[in-house]
C-alpha positions as CSV (number, residue, x, y, z in Angstrom):
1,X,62.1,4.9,66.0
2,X,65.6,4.1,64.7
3,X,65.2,0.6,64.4
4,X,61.7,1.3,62.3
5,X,63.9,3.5,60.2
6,X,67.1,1.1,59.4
7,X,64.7,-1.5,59.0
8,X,62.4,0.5,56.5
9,X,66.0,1.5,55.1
10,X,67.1,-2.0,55.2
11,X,63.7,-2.9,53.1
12,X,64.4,-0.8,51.0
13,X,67.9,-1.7,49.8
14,X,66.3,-5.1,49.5
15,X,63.9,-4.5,47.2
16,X,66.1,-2.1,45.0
17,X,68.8,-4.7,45.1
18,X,66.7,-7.5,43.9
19,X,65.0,-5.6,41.0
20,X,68.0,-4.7,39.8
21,X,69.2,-8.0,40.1
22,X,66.4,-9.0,37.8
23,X,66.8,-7.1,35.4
24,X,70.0,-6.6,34.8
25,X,70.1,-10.8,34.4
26,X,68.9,-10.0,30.6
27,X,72.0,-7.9,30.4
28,X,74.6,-10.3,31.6
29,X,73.3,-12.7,29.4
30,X,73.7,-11.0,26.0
31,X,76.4,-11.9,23.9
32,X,76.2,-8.5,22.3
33,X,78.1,-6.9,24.9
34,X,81.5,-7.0,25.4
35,X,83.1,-9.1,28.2
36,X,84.4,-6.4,30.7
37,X,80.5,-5.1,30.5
38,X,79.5,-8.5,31.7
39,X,81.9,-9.3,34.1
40,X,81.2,-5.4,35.7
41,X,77.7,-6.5,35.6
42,X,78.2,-9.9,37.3
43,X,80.8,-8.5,40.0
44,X,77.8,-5.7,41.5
45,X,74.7,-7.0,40.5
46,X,75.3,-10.5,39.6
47,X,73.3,-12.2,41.8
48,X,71.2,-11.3,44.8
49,X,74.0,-10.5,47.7
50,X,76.2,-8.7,45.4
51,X,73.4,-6.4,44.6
52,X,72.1,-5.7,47.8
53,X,75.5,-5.0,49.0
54,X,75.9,-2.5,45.9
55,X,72.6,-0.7,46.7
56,X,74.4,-0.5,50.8
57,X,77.2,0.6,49.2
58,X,75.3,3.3,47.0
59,X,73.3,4.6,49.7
60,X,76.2,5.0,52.8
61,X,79.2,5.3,50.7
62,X,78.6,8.4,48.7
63,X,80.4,6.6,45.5
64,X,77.0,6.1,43.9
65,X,77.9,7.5,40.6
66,X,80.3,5.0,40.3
67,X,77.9,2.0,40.6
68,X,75.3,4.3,38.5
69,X,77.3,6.0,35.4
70,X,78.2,2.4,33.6
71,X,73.8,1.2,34.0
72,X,73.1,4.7,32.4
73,X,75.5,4.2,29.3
74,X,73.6,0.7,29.6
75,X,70.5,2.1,29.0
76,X,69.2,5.7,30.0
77,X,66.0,4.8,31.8
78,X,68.4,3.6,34.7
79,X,68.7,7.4,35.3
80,X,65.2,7.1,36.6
81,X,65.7,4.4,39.0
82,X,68.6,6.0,40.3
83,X,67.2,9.4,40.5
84,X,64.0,8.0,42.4
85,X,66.2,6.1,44.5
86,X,69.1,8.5,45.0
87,X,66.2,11.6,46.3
88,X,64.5,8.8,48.7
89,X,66.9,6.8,50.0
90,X,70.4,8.7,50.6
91,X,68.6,12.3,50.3
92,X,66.3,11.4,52.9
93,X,69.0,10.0,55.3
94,X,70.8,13.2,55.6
């Protein structure tokens, strides 16, 4: 049963990761933001690894709000990812 679970998990992380690798991509390519924005963007969701290891670090690290707060100033319908993620991911594994 644990393997099922950290592979679901694992899954999980994946697919989060990636879609927030997509679209934050039209983000990091605006020129209307300002560079510390981009490189911010770029350092934790970037490219595919670096998001998935920001979505491991979000869900075991407890720091989420600190990889969630600068998306939501991006724009506020991040809130909803995170909240949907937040309540089945980390929630769920405590």
């Amino acid at each position: 049963a644990l393997f099922w679970s950290m592979t679901l998990l694992f899954i999980v992380m994946l697919a989060s990761g990636l879609t927030l690798c997509q679209l934050l991509s039209a983000y990091i390519s605006l020129e209307t933001l300002d560079e510390m924005t981009v490189a911010w963007l770029y350092k934790y969701y970037g490219t595919a690894g670096r998001s998935v290891w920001t979505m491991f670090e979000i869900s075991f690290s407890g720091g989420w709000p600190n990889f969630a707060r600068p998306l939501v100033e991006l724009n506020a319908s991040f809130a909803c990812f995170f909240a949907v993620y937040i309540a089945g991911v980390v929630f769920a594994m405590t």
